[in-house]
VMD Tcl script that draws the C-alpha trace (Angstrom):
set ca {
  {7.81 0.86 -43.24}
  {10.96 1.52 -40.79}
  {10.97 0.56 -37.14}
  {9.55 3.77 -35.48}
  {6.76 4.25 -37.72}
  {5.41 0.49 -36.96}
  {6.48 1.21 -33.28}
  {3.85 4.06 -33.66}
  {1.40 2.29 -35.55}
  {1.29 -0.57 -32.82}
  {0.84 1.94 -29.46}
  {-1.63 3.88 -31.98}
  {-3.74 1.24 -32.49}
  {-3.89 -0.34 -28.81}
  {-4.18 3.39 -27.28}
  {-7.30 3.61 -29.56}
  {-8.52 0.31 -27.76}
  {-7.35 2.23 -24.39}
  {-9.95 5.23 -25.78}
  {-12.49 2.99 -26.40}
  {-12.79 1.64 -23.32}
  {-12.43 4.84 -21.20}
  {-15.06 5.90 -23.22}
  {-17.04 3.22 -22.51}
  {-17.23 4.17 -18.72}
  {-18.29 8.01 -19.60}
  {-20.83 7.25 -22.60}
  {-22.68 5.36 -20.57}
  {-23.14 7.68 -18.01}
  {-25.12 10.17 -19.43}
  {-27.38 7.84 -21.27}
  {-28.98 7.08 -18.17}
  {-31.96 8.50 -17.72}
  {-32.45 7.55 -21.64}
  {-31.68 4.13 -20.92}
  {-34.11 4.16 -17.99}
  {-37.08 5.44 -20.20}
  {-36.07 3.10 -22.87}
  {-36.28 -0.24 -21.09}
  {-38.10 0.44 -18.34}
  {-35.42 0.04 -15.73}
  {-35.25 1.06 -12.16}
  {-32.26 3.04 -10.41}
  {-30.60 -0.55 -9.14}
  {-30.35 -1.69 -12.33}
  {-29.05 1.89 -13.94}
  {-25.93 1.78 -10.85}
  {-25.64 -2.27 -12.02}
  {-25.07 -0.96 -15.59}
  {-22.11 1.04 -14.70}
  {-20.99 -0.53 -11.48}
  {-21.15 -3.68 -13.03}
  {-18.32 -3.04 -16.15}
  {-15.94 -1.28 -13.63}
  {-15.91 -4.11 -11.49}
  {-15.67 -6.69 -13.85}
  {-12.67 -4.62 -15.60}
  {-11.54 -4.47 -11.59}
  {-11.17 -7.86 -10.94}
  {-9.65 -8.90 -13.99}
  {-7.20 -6.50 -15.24}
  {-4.47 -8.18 -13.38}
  {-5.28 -11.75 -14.43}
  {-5.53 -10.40 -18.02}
  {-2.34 -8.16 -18.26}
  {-0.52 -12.01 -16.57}
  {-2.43 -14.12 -19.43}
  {-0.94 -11.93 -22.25}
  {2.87 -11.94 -20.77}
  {2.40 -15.86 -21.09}
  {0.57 -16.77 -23.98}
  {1.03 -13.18 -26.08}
  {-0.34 -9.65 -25.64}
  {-1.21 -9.20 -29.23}
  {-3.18 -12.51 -29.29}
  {-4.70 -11.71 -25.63}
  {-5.84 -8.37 -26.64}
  {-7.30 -9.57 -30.26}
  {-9.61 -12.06 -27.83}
  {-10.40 -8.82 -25.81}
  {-11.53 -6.19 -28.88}
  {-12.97 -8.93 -30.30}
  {-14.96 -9.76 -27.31}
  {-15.58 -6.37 -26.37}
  {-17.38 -5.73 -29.75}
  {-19.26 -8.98 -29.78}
  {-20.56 -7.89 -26.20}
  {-21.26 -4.01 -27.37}
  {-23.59 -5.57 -30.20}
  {-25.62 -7.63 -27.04}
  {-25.53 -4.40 -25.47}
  {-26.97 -2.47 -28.27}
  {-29.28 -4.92 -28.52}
  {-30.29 -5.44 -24.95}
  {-34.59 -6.01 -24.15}
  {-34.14 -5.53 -20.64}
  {-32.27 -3.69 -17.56}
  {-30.68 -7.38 -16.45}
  {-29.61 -7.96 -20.31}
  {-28.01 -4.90 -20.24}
  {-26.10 -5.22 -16.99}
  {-25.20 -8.92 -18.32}
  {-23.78 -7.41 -21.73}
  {-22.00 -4.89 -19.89}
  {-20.41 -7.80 -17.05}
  {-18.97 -8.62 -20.46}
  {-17.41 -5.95 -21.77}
  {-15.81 -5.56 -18.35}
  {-14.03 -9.31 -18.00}
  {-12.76 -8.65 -22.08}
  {-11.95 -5.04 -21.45}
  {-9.55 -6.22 -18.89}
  {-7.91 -8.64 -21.72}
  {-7.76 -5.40 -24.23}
  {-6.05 -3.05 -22.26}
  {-3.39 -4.17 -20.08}
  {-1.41 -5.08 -23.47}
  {-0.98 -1.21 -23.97}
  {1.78 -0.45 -21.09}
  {3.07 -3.84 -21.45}
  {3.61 -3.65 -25.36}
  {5.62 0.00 -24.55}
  {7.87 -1.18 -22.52}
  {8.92 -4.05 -24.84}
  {9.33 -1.83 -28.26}
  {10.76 1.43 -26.51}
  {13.48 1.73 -24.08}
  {13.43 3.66 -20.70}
  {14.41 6.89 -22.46}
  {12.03 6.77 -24.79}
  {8.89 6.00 -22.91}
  {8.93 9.05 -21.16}
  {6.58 10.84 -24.42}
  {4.66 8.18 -25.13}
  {3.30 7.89 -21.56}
  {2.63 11.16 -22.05}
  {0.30 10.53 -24.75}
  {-1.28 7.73 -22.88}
  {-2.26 10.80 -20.58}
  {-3.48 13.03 -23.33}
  {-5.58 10.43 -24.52}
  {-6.86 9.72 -20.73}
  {-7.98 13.04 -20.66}
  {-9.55 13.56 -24.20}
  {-11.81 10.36 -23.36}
  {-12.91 12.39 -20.45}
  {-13.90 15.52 -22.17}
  {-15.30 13.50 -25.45}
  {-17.23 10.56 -23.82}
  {-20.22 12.86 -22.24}
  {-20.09 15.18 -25.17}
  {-20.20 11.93 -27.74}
  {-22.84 10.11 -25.72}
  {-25.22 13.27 -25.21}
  {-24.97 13.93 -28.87}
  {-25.16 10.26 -30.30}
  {-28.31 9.63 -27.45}
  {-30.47 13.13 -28.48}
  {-29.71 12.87 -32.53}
  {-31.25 9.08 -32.05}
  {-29.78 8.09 -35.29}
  {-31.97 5.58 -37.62}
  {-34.16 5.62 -34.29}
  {-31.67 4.12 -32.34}
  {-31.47 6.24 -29.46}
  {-29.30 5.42 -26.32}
  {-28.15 2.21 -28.49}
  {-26.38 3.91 -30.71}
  {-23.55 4.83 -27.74}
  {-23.04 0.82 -27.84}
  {-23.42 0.28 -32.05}
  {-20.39 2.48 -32.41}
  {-18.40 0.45 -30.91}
  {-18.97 -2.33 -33.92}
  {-17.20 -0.88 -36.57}
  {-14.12 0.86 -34.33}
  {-13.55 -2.83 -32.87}
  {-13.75 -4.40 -36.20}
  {-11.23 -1.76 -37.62}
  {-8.73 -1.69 -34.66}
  {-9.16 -5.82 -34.51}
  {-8.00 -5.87 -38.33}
  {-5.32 -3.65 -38.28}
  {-3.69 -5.13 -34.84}
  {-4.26 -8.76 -36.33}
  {-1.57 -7.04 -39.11}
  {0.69 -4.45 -37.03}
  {0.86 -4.51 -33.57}
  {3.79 -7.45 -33.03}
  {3.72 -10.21 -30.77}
  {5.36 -10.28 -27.55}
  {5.66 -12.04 -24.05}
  {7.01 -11.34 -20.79}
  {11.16 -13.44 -20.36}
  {9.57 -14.37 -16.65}
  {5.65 -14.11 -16.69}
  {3.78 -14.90 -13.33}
  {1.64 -17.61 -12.92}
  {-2.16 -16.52 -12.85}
  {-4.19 -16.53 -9.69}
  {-7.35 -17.91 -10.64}
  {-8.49 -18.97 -6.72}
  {-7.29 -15.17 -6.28}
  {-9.93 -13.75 -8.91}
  {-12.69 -15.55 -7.60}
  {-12.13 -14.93 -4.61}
  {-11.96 -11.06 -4.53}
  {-14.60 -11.42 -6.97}
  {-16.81 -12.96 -4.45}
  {-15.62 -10.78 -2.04}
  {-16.28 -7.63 -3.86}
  {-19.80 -8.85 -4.54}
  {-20.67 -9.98 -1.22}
  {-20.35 -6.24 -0.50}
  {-21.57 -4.85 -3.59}
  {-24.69 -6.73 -3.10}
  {-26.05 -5.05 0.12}
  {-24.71 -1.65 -0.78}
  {-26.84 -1.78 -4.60}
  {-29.99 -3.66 -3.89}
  {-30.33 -3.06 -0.33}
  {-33.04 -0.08 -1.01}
  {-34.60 -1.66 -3.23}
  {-35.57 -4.75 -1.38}
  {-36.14 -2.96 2.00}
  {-32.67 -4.06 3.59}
  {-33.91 -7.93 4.89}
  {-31.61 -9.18 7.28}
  {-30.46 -11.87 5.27}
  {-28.57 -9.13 3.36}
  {-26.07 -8.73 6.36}
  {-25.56 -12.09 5.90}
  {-23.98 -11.84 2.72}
  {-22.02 -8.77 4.16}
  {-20.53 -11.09 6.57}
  {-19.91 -13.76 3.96}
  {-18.15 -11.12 2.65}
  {-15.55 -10.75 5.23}
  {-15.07 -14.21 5.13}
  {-14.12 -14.06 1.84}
  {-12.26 -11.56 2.28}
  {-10.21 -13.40 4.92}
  {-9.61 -16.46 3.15}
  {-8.43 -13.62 0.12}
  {-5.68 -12.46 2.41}
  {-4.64 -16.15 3.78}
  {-4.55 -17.68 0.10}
  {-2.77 -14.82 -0.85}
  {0.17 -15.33 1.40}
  {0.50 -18.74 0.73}
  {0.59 -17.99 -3.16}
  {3.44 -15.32 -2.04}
  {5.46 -17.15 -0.05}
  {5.09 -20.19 -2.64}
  {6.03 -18.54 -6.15}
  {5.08 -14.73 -5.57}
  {2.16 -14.26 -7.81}
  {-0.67 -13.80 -5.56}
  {-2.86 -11.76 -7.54}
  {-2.10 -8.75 -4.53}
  {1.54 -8.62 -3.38}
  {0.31 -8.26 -0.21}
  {4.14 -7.59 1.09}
  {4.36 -4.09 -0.31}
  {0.71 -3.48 2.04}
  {3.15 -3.18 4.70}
  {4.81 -0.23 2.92}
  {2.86 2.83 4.29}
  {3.37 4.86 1.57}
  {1.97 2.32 -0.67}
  {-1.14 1.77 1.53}
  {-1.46 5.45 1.61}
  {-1.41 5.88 -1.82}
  {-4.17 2.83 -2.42}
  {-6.07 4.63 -0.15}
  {-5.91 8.01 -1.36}
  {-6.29 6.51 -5.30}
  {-9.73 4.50 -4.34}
  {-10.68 7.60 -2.18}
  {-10.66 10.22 -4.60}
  {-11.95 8.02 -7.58}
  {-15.36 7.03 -5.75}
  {-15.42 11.00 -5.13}
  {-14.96 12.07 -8.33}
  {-17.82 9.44 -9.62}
  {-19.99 10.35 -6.45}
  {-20.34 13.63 -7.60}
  {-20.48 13.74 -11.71}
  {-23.26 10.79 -12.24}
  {-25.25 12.20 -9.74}
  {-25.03 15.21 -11.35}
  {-25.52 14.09 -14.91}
  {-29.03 12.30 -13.37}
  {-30.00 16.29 -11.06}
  {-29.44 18.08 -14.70}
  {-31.54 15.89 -17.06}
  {-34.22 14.27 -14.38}
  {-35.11 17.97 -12.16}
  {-34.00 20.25 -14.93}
  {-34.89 18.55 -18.02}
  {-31.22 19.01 -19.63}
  {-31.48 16.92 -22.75}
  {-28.23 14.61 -22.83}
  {-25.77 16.55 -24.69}
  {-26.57 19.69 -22.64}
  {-25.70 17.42 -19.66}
  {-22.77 16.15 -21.14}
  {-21.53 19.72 -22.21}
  {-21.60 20.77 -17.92}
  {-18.76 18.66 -17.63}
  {-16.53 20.74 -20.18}
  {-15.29 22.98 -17.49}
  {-13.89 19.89 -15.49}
  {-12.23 18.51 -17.89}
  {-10.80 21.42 -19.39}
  {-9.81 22.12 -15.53}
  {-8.15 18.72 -15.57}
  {-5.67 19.76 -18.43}
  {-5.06 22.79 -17.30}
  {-4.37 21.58 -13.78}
  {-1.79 19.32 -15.67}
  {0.45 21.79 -16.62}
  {1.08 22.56 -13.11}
  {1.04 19.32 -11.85}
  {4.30 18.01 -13.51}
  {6.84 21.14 -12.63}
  {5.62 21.04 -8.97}
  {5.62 17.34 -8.30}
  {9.18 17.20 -7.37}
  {8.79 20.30 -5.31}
  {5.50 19.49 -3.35}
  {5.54 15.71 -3.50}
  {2.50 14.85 -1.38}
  {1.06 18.31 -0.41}
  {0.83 18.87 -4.04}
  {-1.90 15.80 -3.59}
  {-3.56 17.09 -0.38}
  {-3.84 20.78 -2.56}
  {-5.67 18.70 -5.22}
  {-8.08 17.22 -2.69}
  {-8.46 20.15 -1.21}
  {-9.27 22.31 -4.35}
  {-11.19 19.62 -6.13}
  {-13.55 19.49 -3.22}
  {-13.79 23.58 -3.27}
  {-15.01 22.82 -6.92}
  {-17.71 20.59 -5.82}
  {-18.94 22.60 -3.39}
  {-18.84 25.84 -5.17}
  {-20.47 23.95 -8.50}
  {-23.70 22.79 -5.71}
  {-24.22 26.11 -4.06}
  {-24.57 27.34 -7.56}
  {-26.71 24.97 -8.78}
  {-29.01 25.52 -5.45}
  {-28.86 29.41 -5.69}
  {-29.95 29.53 -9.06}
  {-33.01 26.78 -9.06}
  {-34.61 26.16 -12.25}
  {-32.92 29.00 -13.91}
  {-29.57 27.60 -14.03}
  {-27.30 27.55 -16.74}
  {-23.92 25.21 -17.24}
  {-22.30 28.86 -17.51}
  {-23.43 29.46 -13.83}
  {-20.94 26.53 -12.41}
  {-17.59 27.18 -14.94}
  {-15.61 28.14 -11.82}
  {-16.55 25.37 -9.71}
  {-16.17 22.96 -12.22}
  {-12.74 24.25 -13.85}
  {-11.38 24.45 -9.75}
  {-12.59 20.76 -9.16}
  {-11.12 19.81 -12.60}
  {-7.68 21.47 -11.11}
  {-7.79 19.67 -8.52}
  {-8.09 16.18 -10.07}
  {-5.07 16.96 -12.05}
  {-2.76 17.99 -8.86}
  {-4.27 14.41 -7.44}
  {-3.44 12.06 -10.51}
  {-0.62 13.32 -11.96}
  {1.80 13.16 -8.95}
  {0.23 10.69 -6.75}
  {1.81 7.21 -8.27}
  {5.21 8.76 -8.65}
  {5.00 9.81 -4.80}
  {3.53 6.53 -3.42}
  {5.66 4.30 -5.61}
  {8.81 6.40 -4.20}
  {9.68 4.22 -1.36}
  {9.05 0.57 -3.26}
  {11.73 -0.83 -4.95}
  {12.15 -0.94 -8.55}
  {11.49 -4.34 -8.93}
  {8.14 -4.05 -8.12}
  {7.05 -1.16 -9.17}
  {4.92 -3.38 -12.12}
  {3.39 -5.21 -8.96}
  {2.53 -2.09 -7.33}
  {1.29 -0.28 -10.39}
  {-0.93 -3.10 -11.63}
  {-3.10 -3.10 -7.84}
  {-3.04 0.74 -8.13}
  {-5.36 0.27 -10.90}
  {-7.33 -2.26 -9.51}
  {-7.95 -0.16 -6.89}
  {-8.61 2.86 -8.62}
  {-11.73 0.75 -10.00}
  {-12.87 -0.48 -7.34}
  {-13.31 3.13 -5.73}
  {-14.90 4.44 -8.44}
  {-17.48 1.37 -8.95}
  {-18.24 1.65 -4.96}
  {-18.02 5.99 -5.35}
  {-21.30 5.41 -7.90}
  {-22.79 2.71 -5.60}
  {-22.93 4.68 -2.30}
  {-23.51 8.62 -3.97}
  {-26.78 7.05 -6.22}
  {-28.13 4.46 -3.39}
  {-28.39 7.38 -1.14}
  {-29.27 9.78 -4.40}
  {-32.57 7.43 -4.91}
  {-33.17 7.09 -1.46}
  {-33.14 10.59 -0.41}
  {-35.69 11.01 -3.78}
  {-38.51 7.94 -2.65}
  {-41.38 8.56 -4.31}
  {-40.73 12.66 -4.31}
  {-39.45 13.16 -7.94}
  {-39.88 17.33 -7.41}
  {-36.58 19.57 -8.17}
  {-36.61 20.08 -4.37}
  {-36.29 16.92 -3.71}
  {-33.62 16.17 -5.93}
  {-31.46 18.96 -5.11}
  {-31.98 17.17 -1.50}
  {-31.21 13.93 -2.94}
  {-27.73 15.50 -5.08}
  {-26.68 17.38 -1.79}
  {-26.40 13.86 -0.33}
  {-24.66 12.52 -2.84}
  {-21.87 15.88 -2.87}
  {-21.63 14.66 1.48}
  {-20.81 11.36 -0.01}
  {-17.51 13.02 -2.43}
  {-16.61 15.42 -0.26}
  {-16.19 12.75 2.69}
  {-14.19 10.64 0.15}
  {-11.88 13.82 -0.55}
  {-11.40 14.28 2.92}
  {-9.98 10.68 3.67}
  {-7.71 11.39 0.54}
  {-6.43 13.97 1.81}
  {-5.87 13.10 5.49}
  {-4.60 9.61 3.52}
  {-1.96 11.47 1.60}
  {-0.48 12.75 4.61}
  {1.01 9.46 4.99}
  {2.54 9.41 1.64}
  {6.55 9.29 1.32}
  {8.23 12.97 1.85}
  {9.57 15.07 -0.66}
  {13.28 13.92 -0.44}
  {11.94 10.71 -1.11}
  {10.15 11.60 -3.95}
  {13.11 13.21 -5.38}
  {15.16 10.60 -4.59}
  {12.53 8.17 -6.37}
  {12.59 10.67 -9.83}
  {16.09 11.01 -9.86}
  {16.86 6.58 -9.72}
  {14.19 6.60 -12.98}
  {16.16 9.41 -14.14}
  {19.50 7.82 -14.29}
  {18.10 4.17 -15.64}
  {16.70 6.25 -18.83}
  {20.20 7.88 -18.78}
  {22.30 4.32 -18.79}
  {20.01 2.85 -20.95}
  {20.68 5.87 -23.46}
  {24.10 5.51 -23.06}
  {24.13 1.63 -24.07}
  {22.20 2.46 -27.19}
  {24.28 4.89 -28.38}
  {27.38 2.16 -27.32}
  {25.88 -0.13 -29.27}
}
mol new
graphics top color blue
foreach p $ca { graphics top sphere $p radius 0.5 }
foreach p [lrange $ca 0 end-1] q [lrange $ca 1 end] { graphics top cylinder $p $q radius 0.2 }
display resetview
């Protein structure tokens, strides 16, 4: 087999781990109500079940991307599909809510072993020139989990195969994980980082304990009538959050592998960019579980013909990608602001329809909305690392790129908690259609804010000359890179 077909084997085979676990996050969602019905579990424990993967994935995707450069990305991410699968079986198999939310905690910490190893392993078998397609791919694929995971998991949850019902969305993943685990165990190569980082451990559990202390409150605080003791936690929180920052420093100033390079905070078109990518992920997630939950619990859409309402947005989101690329070195960061501005239009538009036409609606009623909002989460995602990243050197653009994705879960995990705590509020003990189009309008305040601060946030973004500037430096390092190759 020559060297570019096992190059291509290798990424295949970890991008189908990639899949699996961006699936992972979209399956879930609308098995919900299914999952509700089938063990008996209330609204905390249904945002737990998703809330509780992304944050786990959150908080360790940096430690886990470090632990492969030292002790080997292939053998790091064969502990992470392995562990993954083992913990989709418990999940499949789950008797409760809590056993659920504990298998899923899992899948999280060893989903954030199995897919930092992707990126890293493409940038060790392909050169600068050549990366340029396959991250391409890596985009492709971003976007068909999107458009397949509610489609998959409304199908797989309403055929209830052999009975299993909503368990099947977690049984599938025991024969992909075994596959992908054999044939990575025999193609994808082994290989480590020439000057790894030292892992933050203190870090982790610290921002873990930081997260939850304000996690906590936000999830259960309905359900157990907000006690004061809860604001405790909230300020135990801070604390934690303090001692974070201070550790974090020290671990800078010592060897530079604080788990957040808290240096580049001080670039503001970094910080405007983390702001803008946590901003416009908890949006995007306020609006479309919310949604999936309005459609199947007030209009008695089965799952698949939940799922299927989501087409539009993510056919939106390709098509918004086409323009996205030409114009980013044109528009830079009012490209972004456009996106914010057009994926809230979509949101909007997509809930007056849905209030306008009542019982009688149809998923053919929203395509606009949902294609504009889709639109505008391409002119957001595409552009925004290449403009925020603009201004910070080269040498840390890994750094940087690593705590954008951190980020970008953590929005999304607090997006869900905030849109379905107020959701389930607004509903009480009111489970009528009018109450939960109340309930969803709530939740479409709680994106449409989060858009907002995006866009006001992306204001503050590097300017178009920088951009370009930014572009043309990667540019010319693919060029002399080509150049030595064809030296050599």
């Amino acid at each position: 087999m020559g060297t570019t077909t096992r190059r291509g084997l290798a990424i295949g085979i970890l991008l189908f781990a990639s899949f699996m676990d961006l699936l992972d996050v979209t399956i879930v969602q609308v098995a919900l109500p299914a999952i509700g019905a089938g063990l008996s579990a209330g609204p905390t424990a249904l945002e737990w079940i998703v809330s509780g993967y992304i944050l786990a994935f959150a908080v360790a995707l940096i430690t886990g991307g470090r632990l492969g450069d030292i002790f080997g990305r292939k053998r790091l991410f064969l502990i992470g599909i392995i562990g993954f699968t083992a913990a989709s079986a418990l999940a499949a198999s789950a008797w409760s809510g809590e056993a659920l939310v504990a298998s899923r905690i899992i899948q999280g910490l060893f989903a954030a072993l199995m897919v930092p190893p992707l990126l890293a392993t493409i940038q060790a078998l392909y050169s600068p020139r050549e990366r340029a397609p396959i991250y391409g791919l890596v985009g492709a694929v971003t976007g068909l989990a999107a458009v397949i995971g509610p489609l998959l998991g409304g199908w797989l949850v309403d055929a209830d195969i052999a009975g299993l019902g909503w368990r099947s969305i977690f049984f599938i993943n025991l024969p992909v994980g075994i596959v992908i685990a054999v044939l990575a165990a025999r193609f994808v190569p082994e290989t480590r980082s020439e000057h790894p980082l030292r892992t933050d451990f203190w870090g982790v559990a610290l921002l873990t304990g930081t997260l939850l202390c304000l996690m906590i409150p936000l999830i259960e605080g309905r359900s157990l009538g907000w006690p004061a003791w809860l604001w405790a936690v909230v300020g135990a929180g801070v604390v934690l959050l303090l001692v974070f920052i201070a550790h974090s420093r020290r671990r800078m100033a010592h060897d530079g592998s604080a788990l957040l390079p808290l240096p580049l905070f001080r670039n503001r078109g970094f910080s405007a960019g983390l702001v803008t990518q946590a901003m416009f992920q908890g949006a995007m997630n306020a609006f479309t579980l919310p949604f999936l939950l309005y459609l199947q619990l007030a209009l008695g859409f089965d799952a698949l013909g939940a799922g299927l309402n989501l087409l539009a947005f993510s056919v939106g989101a390709m098509l918004g990608t086409g323009l996205a690329v030409p114009l980013t070195a044109k528009l830079g960061k009012a490209l972004i602001a456009a996106g914010c501005v057009l994926m809230g239009v979509g949101i909007w538009w997509t809930y007056t329809v849905l209030v306008a036409a009542g019982a009688d609606f149809t998923g053919w009623a929203a395509v606009g909305g949902m294609l504009t909002a889709g639109i505008g989460l391409s002119l957001i995602i595409i552009p925004l690392v290449d403009v925020a990243l603009a201004t910070v050197p080269v040498a840390d653009a890994g750094a940087a790129s690593g705590t954008y994705s951190t980020f970008q879960q953590i929005g999304a995990a607090a997006g869900i908690a905030v849109s379905t705590t107020i959701f389930f509020a607004r509903i009480g003990d009111d489970w009528s259609r009018a109450s939960m189009v109340d309930a969803l309008g709530a939740s479409v305040a709680v994106a449409l804010t989060g858009l907002a601060i995006a866009a006001i946030a992306s204001l503050l973004l590097p300017g178009v000359r920088a951009v370009r500037a930014h572009l043309a430096e990667e540019k010319a390092l693919a060029e002399a890179d080509a150049a030595e190759v064809v030296a050599a």
